[in-house]
C-alpha positions as CSV (number, residue, x, y, z in Angstrom):
1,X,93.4,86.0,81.5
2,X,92.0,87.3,84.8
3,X,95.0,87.0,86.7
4,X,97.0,88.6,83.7
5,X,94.9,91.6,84.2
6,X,94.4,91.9,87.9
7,X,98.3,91.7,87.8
8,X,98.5,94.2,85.4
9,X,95.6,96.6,87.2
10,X,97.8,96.4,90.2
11,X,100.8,98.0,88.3
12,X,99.1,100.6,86.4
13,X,96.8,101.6,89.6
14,X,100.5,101.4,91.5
15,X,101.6,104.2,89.3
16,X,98.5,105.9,89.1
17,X,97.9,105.9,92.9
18,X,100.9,107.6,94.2
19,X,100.0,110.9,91.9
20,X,96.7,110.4,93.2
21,X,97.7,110.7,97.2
22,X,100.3,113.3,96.0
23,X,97.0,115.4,94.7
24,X,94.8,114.3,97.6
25,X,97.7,115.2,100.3
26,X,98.2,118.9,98.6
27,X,94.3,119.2,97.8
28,X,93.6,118.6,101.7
29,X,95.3,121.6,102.4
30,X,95.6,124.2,99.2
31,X,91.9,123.0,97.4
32,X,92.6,123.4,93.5
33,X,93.9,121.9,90.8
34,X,97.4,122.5,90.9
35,X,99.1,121.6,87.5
36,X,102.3,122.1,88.4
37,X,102.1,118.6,90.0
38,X,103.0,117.0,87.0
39,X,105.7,119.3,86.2
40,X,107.4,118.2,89.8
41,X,107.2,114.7,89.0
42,X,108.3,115.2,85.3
43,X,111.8,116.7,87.0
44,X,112.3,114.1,89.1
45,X,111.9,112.0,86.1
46,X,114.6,114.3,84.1
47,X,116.8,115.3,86.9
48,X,117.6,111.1,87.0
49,X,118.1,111.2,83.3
50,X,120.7,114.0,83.5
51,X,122.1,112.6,86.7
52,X,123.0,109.3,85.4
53,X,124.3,110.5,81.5
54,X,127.3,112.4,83.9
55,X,127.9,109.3,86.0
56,X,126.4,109.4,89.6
57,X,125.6,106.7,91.0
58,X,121.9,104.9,91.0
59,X,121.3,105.7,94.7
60,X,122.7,109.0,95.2
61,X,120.9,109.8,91.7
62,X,117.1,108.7,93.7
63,X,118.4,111.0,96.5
64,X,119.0,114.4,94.6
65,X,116.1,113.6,91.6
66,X,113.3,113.4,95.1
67,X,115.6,116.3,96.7
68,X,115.2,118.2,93.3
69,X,110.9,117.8,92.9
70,X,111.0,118.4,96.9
71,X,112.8,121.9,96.7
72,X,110.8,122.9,93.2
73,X,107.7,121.9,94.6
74,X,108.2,124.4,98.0
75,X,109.6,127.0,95.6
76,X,106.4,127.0,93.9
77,X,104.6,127.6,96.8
78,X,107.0,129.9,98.4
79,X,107.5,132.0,95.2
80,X,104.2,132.0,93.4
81,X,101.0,130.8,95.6
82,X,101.5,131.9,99.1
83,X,101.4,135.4,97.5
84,X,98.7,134.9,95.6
85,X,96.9,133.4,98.4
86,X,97.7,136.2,100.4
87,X,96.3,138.7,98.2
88,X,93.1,137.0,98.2
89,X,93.5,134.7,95.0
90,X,90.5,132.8,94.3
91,X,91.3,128.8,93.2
92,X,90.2,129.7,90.0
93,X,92.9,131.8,89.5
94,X,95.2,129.5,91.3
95,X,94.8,127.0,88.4
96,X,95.1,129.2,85.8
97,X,98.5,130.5,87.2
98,X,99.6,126.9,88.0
99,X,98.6,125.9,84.3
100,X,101.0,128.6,82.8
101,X,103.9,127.8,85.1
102,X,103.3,124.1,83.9
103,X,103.3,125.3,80.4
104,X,106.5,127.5,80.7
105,X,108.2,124.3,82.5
106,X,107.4,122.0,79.4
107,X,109.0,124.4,77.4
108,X,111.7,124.5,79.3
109,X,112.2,120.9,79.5
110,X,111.5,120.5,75.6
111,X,114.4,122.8,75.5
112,X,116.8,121.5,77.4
113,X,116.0,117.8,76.7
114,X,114.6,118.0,73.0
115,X,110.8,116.6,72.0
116,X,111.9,112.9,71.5
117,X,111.4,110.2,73.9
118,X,114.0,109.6,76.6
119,X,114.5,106.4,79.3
120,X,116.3,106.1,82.4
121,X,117.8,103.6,81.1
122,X,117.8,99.9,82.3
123,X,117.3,99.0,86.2
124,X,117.3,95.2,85.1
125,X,114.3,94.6,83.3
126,X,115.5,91.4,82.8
127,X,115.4,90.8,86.1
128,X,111.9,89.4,87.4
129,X,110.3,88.7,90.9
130,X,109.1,85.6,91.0
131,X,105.5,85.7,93.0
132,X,104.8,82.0,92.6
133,X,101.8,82.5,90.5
134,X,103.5,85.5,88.1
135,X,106.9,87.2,87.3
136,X,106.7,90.3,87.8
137,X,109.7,93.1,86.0
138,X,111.4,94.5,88.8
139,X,110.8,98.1,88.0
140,X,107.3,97.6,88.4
141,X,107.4,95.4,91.4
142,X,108.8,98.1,93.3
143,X,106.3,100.4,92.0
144,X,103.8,98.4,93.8
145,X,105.7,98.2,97.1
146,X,106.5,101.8,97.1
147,X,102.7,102.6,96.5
148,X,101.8,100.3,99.4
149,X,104.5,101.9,101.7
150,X,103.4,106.0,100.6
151,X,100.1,104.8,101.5
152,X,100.5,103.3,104.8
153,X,103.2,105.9,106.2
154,X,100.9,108.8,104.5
155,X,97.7,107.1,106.9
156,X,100.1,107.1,109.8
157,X,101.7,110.1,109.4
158,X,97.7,111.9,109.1
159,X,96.5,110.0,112.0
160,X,99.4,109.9,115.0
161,X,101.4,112.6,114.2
162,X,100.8,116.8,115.4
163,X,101.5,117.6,112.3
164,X,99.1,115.4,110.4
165,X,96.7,116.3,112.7
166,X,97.4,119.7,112.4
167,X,97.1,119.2,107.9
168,X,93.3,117.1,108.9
169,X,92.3,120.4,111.1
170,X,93.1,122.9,108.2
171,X,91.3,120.5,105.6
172,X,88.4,120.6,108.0
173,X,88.6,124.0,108.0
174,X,91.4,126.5,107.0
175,X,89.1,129.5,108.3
176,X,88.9,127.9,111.9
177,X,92.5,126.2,111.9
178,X,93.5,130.1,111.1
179,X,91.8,131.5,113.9
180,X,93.1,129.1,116.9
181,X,96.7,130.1,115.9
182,X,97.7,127.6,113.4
183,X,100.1,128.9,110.5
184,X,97.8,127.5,107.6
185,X,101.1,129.3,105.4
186,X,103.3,126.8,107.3
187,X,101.6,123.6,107.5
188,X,100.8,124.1,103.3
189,X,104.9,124.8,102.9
190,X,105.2,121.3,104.4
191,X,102.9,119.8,102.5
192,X,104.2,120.8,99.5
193,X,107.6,119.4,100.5
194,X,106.0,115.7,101.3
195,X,103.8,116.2,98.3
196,X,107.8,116.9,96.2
197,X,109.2,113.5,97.1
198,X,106.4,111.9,96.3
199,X,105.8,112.6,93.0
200,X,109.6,112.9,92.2
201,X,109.7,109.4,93.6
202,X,107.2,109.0,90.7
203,X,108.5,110.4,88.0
204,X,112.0,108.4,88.9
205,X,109.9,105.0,88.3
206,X,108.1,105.8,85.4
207,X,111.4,106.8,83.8
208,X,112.6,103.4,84.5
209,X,109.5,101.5,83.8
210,X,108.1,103.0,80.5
211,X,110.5,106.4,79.6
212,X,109.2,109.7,79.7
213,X,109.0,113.2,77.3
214,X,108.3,116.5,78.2
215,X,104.4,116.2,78.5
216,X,104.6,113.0,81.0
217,X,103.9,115.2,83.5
218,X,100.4,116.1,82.4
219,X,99.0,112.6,81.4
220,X,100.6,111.5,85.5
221,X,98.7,114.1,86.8
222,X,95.6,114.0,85.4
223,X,95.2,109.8,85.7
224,X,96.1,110.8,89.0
225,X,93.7,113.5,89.8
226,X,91.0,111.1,88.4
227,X,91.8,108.6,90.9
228,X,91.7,110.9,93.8
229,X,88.4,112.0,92.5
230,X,86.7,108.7,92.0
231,X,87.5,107.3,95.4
232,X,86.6,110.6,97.1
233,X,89.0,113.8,97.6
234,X,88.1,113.5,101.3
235,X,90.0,110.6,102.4
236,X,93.6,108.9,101.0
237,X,92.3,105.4,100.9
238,X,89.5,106.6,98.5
239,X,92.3,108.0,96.1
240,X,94.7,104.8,96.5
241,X,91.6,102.5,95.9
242,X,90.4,105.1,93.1
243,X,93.6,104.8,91.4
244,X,93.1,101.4,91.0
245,X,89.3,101.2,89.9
246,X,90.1,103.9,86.7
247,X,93.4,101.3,86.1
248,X,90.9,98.5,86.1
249,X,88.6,100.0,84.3
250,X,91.2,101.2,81.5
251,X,92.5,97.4,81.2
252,X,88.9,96.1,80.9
253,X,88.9,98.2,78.0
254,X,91.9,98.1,76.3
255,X,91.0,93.9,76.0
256,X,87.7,95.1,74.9
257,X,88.6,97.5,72.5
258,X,92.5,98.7,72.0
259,X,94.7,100.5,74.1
260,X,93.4,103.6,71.8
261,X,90.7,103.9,74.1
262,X,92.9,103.7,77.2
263,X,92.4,107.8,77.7
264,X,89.3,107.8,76.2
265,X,88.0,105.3,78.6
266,X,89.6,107.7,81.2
267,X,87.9,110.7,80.2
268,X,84.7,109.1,80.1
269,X,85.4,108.0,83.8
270,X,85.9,111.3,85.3
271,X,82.9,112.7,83.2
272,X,80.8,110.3,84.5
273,X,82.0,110.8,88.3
274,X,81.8,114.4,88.0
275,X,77.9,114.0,86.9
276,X,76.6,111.5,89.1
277,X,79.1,111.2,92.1
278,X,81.2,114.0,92.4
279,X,82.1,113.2,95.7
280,X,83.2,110.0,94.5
281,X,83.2,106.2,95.8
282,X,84.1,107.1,99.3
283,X,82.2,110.2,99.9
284,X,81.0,110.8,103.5
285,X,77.5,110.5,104.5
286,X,76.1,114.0,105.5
């Protein structure tokens, strides 16, 4: 029973986690809530589905649905927040204007698509990795690895890189990062970009793994956001290990009660965060 759920905490945190450093990585560097993030991994999800029903091939399919959520994502920012920040937008009203772009886009894909539930379709679920002491579907085996992978390249790429040194200086402080000649504008452009592949990387497994609809996008990001907000928003190993806490905590739960409660639990997570430890597990001292 244990190892059934650590097992299964590991693949629901997977999934969790990589909207969670998506959020963190974008948060560092434009602080609010941007909805939209859901909306890019949702296309990623249906740029696959409409990819594969006219015949292209699996991998070139992964290549144009991460392509798709990258160029969306810097269009958003291009378009529609870079002006706004510009003209002196406060986050408030960042979130609001990101919350009725994510609207419009659900629309649009409820349009397009149609309400009902849709799948990717079948990347061998019958296929299992064998890890000695569990089989694990392969869908969701790879979902692991590719969290593990984000995380470790994302650490790198923050830590011996110019550019992720230059994306720590402006979360340190945009003001300051501004005034020794960096192009805060920039740096947020790229970030978006990173941020676009990520979560369309996403969206692509949770298509395969357990389907999607047009409002996936809102239930990915907001598990995600309250992983990056119980480990801490200020470092990415407090929202990968965040991601898994709320996924154990939800699968405690749901053997407790029923999987009824799974977003109920959820809620009363970030709640309780919010109240006693908003700076969550990880905060820094100081």
């Amino acid at each position: 029973m244990l190892l059934h759920l650590l097992i299964n905490t590991l693949i629901v945190g997977s999934g969790y986690g990589l909207v969670a450093m998506a959020f963190r990585l974008m948060y560092s560097v434009s602080p609010f809530f941007n909805m939209t993030l859901g909306a890019i991994a949702t296309l990623g999800a249906y740029t696959a589905y409409w990819l594969l029903n006219i015949g292209v091939p699996l991998p070139i399919v992964v290549v144009l649905a991460l392509l798709t959520s990258a160029l969306f994502s810097s269009f958003l920012e291009i378009g529609i927040y870079t002006p706004m920040r510009n003209h002196g937008a406060s986050s408030m009203i960042l979130m609001v204007a990101s919350l009725g772009v994510y609207t419009i886009f659900e629309s649009v894909i409820h349009l397009i698509f149609g309400p009902q539930y849709q799948t990717l379709g079948n990347i061998n679920q019958a296929i299992n990795v064998n890890l000695g002491f569990a089989h694990i579907p392969l869908v969701q085996f790879l979902t692991i690895i590719v969290n593990v992978l984000v995380f470790v390249f994302l650490n790198y790429f923050l830590h011996h890189t110019f550019l992720g040194k230059q994306i720590r200086a402006v979360n340190d402080s945009a003001t300051l990062a501004n005034i020794i000649g960096m192009k805060n504008n920039r740096i947020i452009l790229l970030v978006s970009v990173l941020t676009g592949f990520i979560l369309g990387l996403d969206g692509v497994l949770v298509g395969y793994d357990t389907g999607m609809e047009p409002t996936m996008g809102f239930n990915l990001l907001f598990k995600g956001m309250i992983g990056a907000i119980i480990g801490g928003l200020g470092n990415l190993r407090g929202a990968f290990l965040g991601a898994l806490f709320l996924a154990l905590t939800e699968n405690v739960g749901v053997l407790l009660f029923a999987s009824e409660w799974r977003d109920l639990i959820a809620f009363v997570i970030f709640i309780t965060f919010l109240s006693l430890r908003p700076k969550g597990i990880f905060q820094k001292k100081g």
